[in-house]
TIDRENVO-198324 format. One line per 2 residues: number of its first residue (from 1); their letters; for each residue x, y, z of C-alpha. Coordinates in Angstrom, 1 decimal. Layout:
REM residues N
NUM = a = X/Y/Z | ...
REM end
This chain:
REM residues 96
1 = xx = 0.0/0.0/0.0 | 1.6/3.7/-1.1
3 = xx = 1.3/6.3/1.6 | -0.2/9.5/0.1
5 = xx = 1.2/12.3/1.6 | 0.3/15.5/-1.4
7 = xx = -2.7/16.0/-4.5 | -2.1/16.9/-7.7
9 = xx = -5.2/19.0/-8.5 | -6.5/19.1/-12.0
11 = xx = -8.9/21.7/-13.2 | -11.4/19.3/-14.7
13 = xx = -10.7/16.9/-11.1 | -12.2/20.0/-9.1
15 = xx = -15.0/20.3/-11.4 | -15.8/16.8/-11.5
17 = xx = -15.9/16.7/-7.4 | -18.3/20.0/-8.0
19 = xx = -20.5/18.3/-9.3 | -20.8/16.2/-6.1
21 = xx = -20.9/18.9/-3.9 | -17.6/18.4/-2.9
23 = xx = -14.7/20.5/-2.0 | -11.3/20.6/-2.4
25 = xx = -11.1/21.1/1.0 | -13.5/18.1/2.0
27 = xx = -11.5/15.8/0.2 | -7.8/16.7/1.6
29 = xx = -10.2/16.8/5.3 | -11.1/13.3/4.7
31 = xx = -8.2/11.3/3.0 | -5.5/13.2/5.8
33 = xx = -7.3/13.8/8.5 | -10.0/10.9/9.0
35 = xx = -7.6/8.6/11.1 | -10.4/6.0/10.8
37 = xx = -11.0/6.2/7.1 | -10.8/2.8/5.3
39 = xx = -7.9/2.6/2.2 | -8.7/0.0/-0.4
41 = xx = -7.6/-1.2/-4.1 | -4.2/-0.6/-5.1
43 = xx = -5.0/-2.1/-8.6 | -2.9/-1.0/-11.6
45 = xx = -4.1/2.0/-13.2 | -5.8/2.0/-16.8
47 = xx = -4.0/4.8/-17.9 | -0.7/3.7/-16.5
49 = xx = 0.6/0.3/-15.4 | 3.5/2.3/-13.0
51 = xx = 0.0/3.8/-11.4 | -2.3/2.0/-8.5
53 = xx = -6.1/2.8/-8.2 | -7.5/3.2/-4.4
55 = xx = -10.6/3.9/-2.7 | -11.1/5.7/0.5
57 = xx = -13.8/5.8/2.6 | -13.2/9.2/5.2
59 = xx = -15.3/11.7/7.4 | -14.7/15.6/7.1
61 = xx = -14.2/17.7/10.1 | -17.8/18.7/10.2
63 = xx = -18.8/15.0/9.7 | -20.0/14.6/6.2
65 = xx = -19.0/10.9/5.2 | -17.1/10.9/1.6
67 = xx = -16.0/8.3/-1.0 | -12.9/9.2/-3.0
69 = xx = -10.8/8.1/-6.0 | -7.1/8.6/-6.2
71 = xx = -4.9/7.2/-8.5 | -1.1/6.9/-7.2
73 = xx = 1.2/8.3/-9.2 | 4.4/7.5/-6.8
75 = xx = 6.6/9.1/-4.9 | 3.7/10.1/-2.3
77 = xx = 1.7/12.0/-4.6 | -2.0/11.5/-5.8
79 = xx = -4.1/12.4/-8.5 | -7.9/12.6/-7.2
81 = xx = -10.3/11.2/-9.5 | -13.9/11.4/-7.7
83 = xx = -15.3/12.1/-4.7 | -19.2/11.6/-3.6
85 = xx = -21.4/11.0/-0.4 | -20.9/7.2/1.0
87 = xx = -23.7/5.2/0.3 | -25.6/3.5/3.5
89 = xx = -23.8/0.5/3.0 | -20.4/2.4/2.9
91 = xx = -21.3/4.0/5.8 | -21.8/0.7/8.4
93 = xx = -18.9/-0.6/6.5 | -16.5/2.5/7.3
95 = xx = -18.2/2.5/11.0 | -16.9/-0.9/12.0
REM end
């Protein structure tokens, strides 16, 4: 498992998020902050076999419950992909 420690923010990323209510601010919240937040995947990448897919499930600060997309791109950086509300089912899974 890679440990992500910066974003690489595309223009069309924080659009996509947008459109998902979503902030750039929610997402760093949940993926560095949420010591709790659930880290799976770590498939190769579509676009690059050197790259990993993960999904994270992670809370904000002011509790909103998020699903995000990263793809790894090494050397601890990130490139978001998506981010959305957990489902109901994410949510009991991430509160185990």
């Amino acid at each position: 498992m890679h440990h992500i420690t910066e974003l690489y923010w595309r223009a069309d990323r924080v659009e996509h998020i947008a459109r998902h209510n979503v902030t750039p601010e929610e997402f760093e919240e949940a993926l560095f902050d949420d010591e709790q937040g659930l880290l799976s995947g770590g498939e190769v990448a579509r676009r690059d076999p050197q790259e990993a897919l993960y999904r994270y499930l992670g809370r904000t600060r002011a509790g909103r419950y998020l699903f995000l997309v990263v793809i790894y791109m090494g050397e601890g950086v990130a490139d978001p992909v998506s981010a959305r509300d957990m489902t109901r089912t994410e949510r009991r899974r991430y509160s185990r």
